[in-house]
C-alpha positions as CSV (number, residue, x, y, z in Angstrom):
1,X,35.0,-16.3,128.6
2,X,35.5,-14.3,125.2
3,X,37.6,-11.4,127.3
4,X,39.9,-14.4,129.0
5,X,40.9,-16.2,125.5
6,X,41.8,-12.5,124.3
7,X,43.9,-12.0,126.8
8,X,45.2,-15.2,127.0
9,X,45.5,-14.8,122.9
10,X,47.6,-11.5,123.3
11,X,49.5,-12.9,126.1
12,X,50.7,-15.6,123.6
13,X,51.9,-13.6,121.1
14,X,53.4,-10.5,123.3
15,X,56.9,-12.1,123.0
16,X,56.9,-12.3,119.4
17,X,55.3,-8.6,119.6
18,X,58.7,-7.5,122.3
19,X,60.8,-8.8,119.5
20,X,59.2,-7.4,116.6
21,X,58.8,-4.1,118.7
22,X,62.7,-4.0,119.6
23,X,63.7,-4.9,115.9
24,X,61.4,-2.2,114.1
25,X,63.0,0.3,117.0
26,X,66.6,-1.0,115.6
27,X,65.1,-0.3,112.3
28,X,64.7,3.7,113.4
29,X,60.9,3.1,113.0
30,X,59.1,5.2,115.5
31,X,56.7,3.2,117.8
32,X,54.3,5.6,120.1
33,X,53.1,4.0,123.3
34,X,50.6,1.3,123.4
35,X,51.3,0.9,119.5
36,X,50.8,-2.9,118.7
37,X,52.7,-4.3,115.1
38,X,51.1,-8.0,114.1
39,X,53.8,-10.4,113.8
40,X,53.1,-10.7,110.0
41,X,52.6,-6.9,109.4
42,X,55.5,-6.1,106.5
43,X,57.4,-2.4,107.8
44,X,60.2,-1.3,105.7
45,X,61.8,2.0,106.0
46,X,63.7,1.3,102.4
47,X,65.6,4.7,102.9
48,X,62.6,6.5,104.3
49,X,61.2,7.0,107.6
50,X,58.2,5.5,109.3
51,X,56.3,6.7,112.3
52,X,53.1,4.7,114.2
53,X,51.6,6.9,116.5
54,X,50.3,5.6,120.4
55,X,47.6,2.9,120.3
56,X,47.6,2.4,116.5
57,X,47.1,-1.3,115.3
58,X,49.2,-2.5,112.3
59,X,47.1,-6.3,111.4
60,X,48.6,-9.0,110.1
61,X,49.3,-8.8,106.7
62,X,49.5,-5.0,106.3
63,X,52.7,-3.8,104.7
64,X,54.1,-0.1,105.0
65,X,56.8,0.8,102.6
66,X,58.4,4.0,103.0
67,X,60.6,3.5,99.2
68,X,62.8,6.5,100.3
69,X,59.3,8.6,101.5
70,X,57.9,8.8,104.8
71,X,54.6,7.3,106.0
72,X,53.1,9.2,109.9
73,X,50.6,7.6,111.1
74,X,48.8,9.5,113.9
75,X,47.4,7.8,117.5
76,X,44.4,5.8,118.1
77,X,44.4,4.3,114.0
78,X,44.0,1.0,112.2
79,X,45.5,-0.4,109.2
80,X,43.8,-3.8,108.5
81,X,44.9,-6.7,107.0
82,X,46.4,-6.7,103.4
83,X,46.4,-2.6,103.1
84,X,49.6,-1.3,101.6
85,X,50.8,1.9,102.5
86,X,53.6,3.3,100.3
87,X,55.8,6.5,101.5
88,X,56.9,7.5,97.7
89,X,55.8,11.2,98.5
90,X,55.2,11.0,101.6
91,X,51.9,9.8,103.5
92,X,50.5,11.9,106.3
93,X,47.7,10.2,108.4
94,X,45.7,11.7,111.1
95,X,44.6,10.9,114.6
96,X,41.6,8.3,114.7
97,X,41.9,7.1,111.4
98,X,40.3,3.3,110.2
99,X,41.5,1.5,107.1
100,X,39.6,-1.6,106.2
101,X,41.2,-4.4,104.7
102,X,43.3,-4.7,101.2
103,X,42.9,-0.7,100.8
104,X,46.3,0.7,98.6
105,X,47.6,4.2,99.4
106,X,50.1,5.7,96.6
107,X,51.6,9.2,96.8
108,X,53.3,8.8,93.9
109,X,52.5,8.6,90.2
110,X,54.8,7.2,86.9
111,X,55.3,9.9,84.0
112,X,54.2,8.6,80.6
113,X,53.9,12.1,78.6
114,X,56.8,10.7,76.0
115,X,55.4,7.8,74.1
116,X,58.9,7.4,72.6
117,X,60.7,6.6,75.9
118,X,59.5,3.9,78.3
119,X,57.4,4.5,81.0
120,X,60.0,3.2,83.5
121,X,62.7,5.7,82.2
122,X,60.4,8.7,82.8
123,X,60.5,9.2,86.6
124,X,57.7,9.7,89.0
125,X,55.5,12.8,90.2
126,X,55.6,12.6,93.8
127,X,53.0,14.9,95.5
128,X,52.1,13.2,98.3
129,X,48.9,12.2,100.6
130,X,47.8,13.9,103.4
131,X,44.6,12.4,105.7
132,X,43.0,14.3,108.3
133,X,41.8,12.6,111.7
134,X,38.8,11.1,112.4
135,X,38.6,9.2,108.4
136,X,37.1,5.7,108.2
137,X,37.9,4.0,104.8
138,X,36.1,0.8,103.5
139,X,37.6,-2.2,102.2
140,X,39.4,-2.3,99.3
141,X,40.0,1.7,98.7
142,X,42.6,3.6,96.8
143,X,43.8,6.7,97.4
144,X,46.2,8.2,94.5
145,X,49.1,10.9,94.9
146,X,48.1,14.6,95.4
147,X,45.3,13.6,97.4
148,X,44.1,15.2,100.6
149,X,41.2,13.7,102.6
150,X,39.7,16.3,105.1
151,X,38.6,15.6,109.1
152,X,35.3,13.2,109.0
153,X,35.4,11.7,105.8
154,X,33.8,8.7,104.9
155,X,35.6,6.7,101.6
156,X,33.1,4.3,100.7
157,X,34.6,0.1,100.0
158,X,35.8,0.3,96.5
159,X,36.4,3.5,96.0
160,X,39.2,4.8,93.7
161,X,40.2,8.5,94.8
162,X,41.7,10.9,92.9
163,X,40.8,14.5,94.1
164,X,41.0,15.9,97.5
165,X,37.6,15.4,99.7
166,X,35.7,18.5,101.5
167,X,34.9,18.3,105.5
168,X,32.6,15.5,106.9
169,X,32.1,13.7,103.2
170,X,30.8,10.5,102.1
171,X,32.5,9.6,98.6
172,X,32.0,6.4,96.8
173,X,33.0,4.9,93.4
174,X,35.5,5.1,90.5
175,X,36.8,7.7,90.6
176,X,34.9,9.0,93.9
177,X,32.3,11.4,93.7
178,X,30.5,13.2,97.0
179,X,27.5,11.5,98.0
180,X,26.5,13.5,101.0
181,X,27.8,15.0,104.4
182,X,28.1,13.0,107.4
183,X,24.7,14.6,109.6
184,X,22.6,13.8,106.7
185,X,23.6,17.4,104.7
186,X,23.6,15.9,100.9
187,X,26.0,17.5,98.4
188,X,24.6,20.0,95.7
């Protein structure tokens, strides 16, 4: 019963999916196989370049702004439901990669070292974010520019991060601090 309303669920909605498919191709955003864009999902090259790799999900309500960057987003991921992704500096994301709902990646950063001049007027650092494969990200994370998350990381919900992670981490709080390996290994 649950596996027939699915499909009969998805089967609603694949025209609006065809047409939001062909326009996002129009767009020059690259859609791998199998990829499936909600309806209400927000993608906007903005001068940049966006690519969803084969049998990613993009939910309702996620928005990926590429603001002149480029955001890759590798096969087999998830981007849940009010995430924004940004492209500023680019945003690399691995194979098998799971972002929980409202979780904010920014690979880029305002300058504020002159007090005398505004902050708007002092450009932007853009380093960039890199994620490996195989990352799984709780609700409500953020991930700053310059940031690289290794394979097998875990980002605990409500995480702020703001170094790069080592292999098969568990990090949690503000900013995010190594708890323990995945395999039960804890940090020294």
């Amino acid at each position: 019963m649950k596996r027939t309303l699915s499909i009969a669920i998805r089967n609603a909605l694949r025209p609006r999916w065809i047409v939001k498919r062909v326009w996002l191709r129009l767009q020059g955003v690259r859609i791998g196989s199998g990829a499936w864009v909600a309806p209400g999902a927000r993608i906007e090259r903005q001068g940049g370049a966006i690519s969803i790799g084969a049998r990613s999900t993009i939910h309702e309500g996620a928005r990926l702004l590429a603001a002149g960057g480029t955001i890759t987003i590798g096969c087999d991921c998830s981007v849940n439901p009010g995430c924004i992704l940004y492209g500023h500096g680019g945003l690399q994301i691995g194979d098998d990669v799971r972002i929980a709902a409202y979780s904010v990646f920014v690979p880029a950063n305002h300058r504020f070292d002159d007090p005398a001049r505004p902050i708007r007027e002092q450009g932007e650092s853009c380093l960039g974010i890199r994620v490996g494969n195989d990352v799984w990200f709780g609700a409500h994370v953020t991930i700053l520019d310059g940031v690289v998350i290794a394979d097998g990381c875990v980002i605990a919900a409500g995480s702020v991060v703001t170094r790069s992670t080592d292999p098969l981490g568990i990090y949690m709080g503000n900013p995010a601090r190594l708890a323990r390996y995945r395999g039960g290994r804890r940090s020294e």
